[in-house]
Structures are given as C-alpha cells and as structure tokens.
C-alpha positions as CSV (number, residue, x, y, z in Angstrom):
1,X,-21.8,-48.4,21.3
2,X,-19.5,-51.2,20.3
3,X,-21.5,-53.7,22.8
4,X,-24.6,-52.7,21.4
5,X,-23.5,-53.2,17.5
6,X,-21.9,-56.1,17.3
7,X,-25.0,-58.3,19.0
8,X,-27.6,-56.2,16.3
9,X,-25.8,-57.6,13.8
10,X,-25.5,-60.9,14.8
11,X,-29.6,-61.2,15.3
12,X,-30.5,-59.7,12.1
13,X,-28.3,-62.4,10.1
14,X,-29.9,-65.2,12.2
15,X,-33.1,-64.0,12.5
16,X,-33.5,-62.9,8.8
17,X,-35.2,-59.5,9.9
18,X,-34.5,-56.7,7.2
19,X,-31.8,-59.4,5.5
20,X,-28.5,-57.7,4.4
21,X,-29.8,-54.0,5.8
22,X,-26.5,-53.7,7.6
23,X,-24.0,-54.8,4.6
24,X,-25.9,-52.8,2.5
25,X,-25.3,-49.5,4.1
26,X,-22.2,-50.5,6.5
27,X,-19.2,-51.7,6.2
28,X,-18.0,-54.4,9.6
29,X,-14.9,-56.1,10.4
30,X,-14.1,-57.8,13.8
31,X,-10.8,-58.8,15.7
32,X,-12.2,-61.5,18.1
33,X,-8.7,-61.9,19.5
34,X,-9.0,-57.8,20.3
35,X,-12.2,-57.7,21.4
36,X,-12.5,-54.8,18.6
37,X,-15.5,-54.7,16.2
38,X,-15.6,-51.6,13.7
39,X,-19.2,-50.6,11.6
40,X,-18.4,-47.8,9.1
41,X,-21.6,-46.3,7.0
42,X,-20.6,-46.8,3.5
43,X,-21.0,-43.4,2.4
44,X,-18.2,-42.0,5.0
45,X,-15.8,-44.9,3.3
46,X,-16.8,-43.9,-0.4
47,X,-15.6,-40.1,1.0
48,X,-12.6,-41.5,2.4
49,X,-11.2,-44.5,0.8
50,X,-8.2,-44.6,3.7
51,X,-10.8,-44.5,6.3
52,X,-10.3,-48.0,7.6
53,X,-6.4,-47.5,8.2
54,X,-6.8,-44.3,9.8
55,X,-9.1,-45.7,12.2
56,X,-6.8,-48.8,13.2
57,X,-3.6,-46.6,13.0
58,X,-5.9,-44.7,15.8
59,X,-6.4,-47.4,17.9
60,X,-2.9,-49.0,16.9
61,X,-1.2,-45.4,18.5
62,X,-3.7,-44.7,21.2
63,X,-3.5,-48.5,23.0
64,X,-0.6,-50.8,23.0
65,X,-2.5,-54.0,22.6
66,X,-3.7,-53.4,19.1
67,X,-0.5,-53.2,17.7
C-alpha cells in the first residue's frame, strides 16, 4: 500500500491532475532516510488529534530502526 501511495502522490503534483486532491483530504509526511511514508485521511486526524504519534510510537516499538 505504501509503494503504491507515495508514487500517486508524486504524479498528481507534477502532472497537475485533480491539483491539491490529496492535501485536501489527506494528511502526508515522509522519512526518506526510513523509507517510511504515512497518508492519514483528514477526517480520522480531526477524530484524533494524537493520531500521528500513536502511529510513529507504533512503528517506533514494533521495529528498532525507527527509533
């Protein structure tokens, strides 16, 4: 799912196509040196407002290398 997101993302800002569709509704951040790219609908952050460290204290306890 990750593989798949990251490149969507990337052709929609170059090519233009449906212009800020993904910031609009989704939230993205990227750790290049991790290899780790997160998209959160915005909705599920506006529900949860600690959502983003929850998800990289998962990550952070479940795999070593993202500490």
């Amino acid at each position: 799912m990750l593989e798949s997101a990251y490149p969507l993302y990337h052709i929609m800002k170059v090519q233009g196509d449906n212009k800020g569709i993904l910031d609009k509704h989704f939230y993205h951040k990227e750790n290049i040196e991790k290899s780790a790219y997160m998209l959160i609908n915005n909705d599920a952050l506006k529900a949860n407002e600690n959502l983003i460290s929850q998800i990289e204290d998962f990550f952070s306890n479940q795999y070593d290398y993202f500490d």
